[in-house]
PyMOL commands that place a pseudoatom at each C-alpha (Angstrom):
pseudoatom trace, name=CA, resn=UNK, resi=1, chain=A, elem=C, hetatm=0, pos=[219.941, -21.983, 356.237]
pseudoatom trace, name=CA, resn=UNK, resi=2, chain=A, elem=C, hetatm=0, pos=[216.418, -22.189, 356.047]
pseudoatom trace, name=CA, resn=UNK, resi=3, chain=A, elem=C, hetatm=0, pos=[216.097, -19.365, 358.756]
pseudoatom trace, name=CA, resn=UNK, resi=4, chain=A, elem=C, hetatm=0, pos=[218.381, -17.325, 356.580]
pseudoatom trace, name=CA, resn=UNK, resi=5, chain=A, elem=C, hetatm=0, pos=[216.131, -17.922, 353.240]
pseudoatom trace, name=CA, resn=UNK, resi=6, chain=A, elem=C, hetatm=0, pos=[213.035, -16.980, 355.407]
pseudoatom trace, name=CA, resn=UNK, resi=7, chain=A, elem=C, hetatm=0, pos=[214.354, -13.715, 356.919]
pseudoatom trace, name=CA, resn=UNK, resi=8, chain=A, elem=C, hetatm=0, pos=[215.698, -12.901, 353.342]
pseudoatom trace, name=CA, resn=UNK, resi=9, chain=A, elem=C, hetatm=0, pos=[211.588, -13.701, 351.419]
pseudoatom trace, name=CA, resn=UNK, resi=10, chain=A, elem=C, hetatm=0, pos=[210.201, -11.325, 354.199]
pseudoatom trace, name=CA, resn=UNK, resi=11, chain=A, elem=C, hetatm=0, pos=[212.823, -8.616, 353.407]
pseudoatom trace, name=CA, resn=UNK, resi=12, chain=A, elem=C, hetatm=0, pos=[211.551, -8.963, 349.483]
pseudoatom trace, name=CA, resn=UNK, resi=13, chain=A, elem=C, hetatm=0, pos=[207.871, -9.013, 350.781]
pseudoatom trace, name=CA, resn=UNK, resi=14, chain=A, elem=C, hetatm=0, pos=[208.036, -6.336, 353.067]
pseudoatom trace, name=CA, resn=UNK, resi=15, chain=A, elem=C, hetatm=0, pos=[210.088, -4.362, 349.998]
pseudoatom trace, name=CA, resn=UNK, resi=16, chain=A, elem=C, hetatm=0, pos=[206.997, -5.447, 348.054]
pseudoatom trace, name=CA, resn=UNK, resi=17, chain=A, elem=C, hetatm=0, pos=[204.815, -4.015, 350.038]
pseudoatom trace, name=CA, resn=UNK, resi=18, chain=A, elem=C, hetatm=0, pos=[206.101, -0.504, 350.293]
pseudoatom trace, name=CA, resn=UNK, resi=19, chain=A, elem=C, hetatm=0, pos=[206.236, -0.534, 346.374]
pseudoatom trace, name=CA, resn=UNK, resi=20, chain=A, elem=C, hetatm=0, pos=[202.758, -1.160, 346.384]
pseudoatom trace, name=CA, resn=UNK, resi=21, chain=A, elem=C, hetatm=0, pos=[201.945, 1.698, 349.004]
pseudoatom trace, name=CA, resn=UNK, resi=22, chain=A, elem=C, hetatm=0, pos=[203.826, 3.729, 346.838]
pseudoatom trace, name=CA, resn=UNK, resi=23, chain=A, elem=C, hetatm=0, pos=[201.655, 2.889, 343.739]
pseudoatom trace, name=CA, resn=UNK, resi=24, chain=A, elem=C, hetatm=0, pos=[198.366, 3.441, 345.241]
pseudoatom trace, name=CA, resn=UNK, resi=25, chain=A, elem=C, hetatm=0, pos=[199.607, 6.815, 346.177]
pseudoatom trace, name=CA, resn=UNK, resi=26, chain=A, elem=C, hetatm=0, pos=[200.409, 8.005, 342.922]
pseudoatom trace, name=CA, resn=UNK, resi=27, chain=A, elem=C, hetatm=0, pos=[197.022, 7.373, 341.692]
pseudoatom trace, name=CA, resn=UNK, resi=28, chain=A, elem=C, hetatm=0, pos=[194.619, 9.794, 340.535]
pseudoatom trace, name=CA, resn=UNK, resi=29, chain=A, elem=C, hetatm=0, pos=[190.957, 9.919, 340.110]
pseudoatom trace, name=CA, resn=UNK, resi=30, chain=A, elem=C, hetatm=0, pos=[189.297, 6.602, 339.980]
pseudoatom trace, name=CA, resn=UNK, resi=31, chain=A, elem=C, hetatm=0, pos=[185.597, 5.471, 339.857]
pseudoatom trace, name=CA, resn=UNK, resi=32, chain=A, elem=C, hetatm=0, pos=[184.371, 1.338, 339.517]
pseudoatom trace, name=CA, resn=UNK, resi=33, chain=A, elem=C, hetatm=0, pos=[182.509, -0.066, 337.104]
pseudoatom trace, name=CA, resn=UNK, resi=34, chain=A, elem=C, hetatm=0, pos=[182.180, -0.857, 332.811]
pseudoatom trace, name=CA, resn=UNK, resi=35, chain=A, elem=C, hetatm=0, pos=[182.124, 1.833, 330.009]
pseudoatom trace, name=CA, resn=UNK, resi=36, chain=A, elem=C, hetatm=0, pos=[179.942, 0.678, 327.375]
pseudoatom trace, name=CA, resn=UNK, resi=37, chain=A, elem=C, hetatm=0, pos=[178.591, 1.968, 323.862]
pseudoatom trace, name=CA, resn=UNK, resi=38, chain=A, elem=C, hetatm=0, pos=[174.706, 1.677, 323.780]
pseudoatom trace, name=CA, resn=UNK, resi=39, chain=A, elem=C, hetatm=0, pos=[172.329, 1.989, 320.977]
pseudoatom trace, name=CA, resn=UNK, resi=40, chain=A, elem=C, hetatm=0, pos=[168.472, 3.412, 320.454]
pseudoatom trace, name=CA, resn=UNK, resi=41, chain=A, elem=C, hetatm=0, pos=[168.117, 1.605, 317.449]
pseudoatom trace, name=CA, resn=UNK, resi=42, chain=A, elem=C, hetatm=0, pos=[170.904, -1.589, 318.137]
pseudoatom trace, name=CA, resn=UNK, resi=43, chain=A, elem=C, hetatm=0, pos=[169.788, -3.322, 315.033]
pseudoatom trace, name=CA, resn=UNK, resi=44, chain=A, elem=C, hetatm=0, pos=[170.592, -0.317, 312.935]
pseudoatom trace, name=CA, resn=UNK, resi=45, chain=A, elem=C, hetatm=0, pos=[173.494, 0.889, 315.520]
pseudoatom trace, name=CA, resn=UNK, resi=46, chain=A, elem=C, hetatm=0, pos=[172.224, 4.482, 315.366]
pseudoatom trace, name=CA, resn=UNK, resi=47, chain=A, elem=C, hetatm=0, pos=[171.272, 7.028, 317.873]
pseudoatom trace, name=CA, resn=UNK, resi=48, chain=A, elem=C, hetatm=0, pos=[174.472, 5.572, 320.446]
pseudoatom trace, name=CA, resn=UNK, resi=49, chain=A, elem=C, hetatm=0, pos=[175.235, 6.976, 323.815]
pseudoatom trace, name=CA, resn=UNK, resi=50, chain=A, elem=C, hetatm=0, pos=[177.842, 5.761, 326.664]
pseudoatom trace, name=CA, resn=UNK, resi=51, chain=A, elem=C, hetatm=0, pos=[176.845, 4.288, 329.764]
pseudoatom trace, name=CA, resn=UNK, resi=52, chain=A, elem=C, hetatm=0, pos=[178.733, 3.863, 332.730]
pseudoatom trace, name=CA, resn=UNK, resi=53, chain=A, elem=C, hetatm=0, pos=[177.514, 0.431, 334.730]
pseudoatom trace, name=CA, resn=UNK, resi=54, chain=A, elem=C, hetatm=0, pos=[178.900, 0.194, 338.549]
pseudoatom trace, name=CA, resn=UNK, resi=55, chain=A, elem=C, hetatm=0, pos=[177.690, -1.581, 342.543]
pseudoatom trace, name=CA, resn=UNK, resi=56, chain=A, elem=C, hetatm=0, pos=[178.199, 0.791, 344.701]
pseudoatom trace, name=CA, resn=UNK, resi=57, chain=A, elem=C, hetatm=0, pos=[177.159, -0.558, 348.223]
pseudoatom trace, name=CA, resn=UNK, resi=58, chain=A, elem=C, hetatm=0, pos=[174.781, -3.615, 347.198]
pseudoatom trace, name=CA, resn=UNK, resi=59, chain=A, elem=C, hetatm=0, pos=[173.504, -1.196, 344.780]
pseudoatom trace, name=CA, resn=UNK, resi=60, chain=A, elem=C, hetatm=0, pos=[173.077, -1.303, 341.037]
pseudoatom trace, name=CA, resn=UNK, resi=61, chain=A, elem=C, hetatm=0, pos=[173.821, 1.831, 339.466]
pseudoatom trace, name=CA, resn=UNK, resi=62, chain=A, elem=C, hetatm=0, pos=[174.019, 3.544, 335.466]
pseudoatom trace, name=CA, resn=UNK, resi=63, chain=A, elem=C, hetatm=0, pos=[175.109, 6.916, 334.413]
pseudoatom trace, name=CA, resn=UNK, resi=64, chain=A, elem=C, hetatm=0, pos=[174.967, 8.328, 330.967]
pseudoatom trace, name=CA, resn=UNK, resi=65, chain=A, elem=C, hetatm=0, pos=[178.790, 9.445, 329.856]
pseudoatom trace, name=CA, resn=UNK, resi=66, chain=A, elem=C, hetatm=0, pos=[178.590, 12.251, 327.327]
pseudoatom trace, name=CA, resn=UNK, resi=67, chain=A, elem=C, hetatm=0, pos=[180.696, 11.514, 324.789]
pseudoatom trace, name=CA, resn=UNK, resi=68, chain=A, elem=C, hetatm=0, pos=[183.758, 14.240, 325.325]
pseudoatom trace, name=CA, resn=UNK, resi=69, chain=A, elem=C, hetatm=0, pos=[184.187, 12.916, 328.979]
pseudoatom trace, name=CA, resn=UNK, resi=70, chain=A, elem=C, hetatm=0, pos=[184.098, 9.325, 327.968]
pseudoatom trace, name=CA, resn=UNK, resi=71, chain=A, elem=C, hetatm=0, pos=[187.749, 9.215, 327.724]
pseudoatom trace, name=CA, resn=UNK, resi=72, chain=A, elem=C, hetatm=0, pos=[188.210, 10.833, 331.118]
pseudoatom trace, name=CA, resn=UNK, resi=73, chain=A, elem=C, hetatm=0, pos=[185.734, 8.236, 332.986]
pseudoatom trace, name=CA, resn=UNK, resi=74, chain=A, elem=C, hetatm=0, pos=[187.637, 5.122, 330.398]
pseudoatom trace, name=CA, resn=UNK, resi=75, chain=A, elem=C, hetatm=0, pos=[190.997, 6.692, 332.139]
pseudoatom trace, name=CA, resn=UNK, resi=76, chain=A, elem=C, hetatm=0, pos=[189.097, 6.688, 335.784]
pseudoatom trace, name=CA, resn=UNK, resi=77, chain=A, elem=C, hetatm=0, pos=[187.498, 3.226, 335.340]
pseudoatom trace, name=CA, resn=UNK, resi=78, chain=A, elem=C, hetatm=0, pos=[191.118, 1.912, 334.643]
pseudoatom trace, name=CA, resn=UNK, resi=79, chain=A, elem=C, hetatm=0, pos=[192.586, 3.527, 337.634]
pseudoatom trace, name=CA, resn=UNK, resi=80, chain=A, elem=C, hetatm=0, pos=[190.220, 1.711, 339.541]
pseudoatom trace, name=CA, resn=UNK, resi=81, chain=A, elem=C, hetatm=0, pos=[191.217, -1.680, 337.600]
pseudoatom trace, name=CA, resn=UNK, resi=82, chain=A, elem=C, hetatm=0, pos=[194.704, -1.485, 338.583]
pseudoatom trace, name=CA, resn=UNK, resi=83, chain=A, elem=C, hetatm=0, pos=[193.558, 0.261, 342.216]
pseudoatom trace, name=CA, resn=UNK, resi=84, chain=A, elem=C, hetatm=0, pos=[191.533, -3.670, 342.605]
pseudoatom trace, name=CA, resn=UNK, resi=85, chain=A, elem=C, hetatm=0, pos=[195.192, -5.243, 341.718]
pseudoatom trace, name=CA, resn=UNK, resi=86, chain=A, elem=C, hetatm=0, pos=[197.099, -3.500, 343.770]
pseudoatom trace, name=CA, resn=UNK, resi=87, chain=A, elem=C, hetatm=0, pos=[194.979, -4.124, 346.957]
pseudoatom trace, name=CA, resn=UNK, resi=88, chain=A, elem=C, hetatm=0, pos=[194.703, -7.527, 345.414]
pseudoatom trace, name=CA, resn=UNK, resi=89, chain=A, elem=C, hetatm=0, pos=[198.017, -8.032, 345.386]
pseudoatom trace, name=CA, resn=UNK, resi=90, chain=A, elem=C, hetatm=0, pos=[198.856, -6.173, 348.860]
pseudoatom trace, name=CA, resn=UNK, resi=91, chain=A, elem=C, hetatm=0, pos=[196.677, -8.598, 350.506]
pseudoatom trace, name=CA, resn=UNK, resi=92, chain=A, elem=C, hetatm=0, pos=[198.336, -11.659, 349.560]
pseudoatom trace, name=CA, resn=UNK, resi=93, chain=A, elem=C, hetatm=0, pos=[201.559, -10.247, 350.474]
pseudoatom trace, name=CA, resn=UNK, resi=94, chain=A, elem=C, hetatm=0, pos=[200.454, -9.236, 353.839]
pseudoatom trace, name=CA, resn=UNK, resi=95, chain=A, elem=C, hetatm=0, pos=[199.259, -12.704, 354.624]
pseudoatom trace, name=CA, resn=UNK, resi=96, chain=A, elem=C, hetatm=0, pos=[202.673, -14.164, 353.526]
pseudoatom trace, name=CA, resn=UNK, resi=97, chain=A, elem=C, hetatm=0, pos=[204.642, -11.826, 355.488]
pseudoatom trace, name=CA, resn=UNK, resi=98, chain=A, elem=C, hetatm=0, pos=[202.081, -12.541, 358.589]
pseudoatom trace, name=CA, resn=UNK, resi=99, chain=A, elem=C, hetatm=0, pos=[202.907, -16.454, 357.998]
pseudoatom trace, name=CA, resn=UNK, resi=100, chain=A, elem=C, hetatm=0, pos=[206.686, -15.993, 357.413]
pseudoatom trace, name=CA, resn=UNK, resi=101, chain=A, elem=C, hetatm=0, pos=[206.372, -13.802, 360.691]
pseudoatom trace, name=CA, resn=UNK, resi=102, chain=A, elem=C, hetatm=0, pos=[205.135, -16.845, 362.753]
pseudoatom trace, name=CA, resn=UNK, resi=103, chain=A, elem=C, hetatm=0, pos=[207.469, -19.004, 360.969]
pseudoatom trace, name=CA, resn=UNK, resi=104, chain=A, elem=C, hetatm=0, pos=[210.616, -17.069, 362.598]
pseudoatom trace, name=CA, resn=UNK, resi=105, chain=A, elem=C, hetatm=0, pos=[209.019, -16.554, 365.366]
pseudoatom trace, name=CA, resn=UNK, resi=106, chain=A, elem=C, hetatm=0, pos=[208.671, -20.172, 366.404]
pseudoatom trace, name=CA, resn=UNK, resi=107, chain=A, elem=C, hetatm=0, pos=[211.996, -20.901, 365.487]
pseudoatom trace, name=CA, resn=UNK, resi=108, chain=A, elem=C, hetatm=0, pos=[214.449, -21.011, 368.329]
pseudoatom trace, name=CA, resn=UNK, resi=109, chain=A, elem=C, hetatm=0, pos=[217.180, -18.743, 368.343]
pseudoatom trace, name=CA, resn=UNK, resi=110, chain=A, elem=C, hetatm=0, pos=[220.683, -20.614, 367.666]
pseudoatom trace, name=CA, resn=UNK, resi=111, chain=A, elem=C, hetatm=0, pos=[223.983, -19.513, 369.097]
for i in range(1, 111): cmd.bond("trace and resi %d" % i, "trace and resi %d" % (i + 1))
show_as sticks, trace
zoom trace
């Protein structure tokens, strides 16, 4: 029985999985980091631009956004959110379906 309920969570993982390969397939432009509103004068909250905040290999980086592509790089910065969940997500399954692989493995085969 509890071969049976083992076989059956690696069948859901491995289904899982492709969904998740699917996913990341259909996405579209991405790009890391946080979209933020900045200010010259903060106290007064005049003179505001957009700046784009990312680590890029070890490696601190800012970009000004102008502000008619700031909804473009707010739709690429949350590509890349759910991008980081997916893999996130892909990687736990993969370790599950490498334990419940070893787990059926080991068992002995009954008549």
């Amino acid at each position: 029985m509890l071969y049976y309920m083992k076989n059956k969570r690696l069948s859901r993982v491995q289904l899982a999985i492709q969904r998740i390969k699917q996913e990341l397939g259909e996405l579209g432009p991405m790009r890391p980091g946080t979209l933020t509103r900045q200010y010259r004068l903060p106290r007064q909250k005049r003179i505001g631009y957009y700046q784009l905040s990312y680590t890029y290999r070890m490696k601190s980086h800012t970009e000004y956004v102008r502000p008619q592509f700031v909804e473009e790089v707010r739709r690429q910065v949350a590509t890349y959110k759910r991008f980081k969940r997916l893999m996130q997500r892909w990687i736990a399954l993969g370790m599950e379906e490498c334990r419940l692989r070893i787990e059926i493995a080991k068992r002995p085969e009954t008549p």
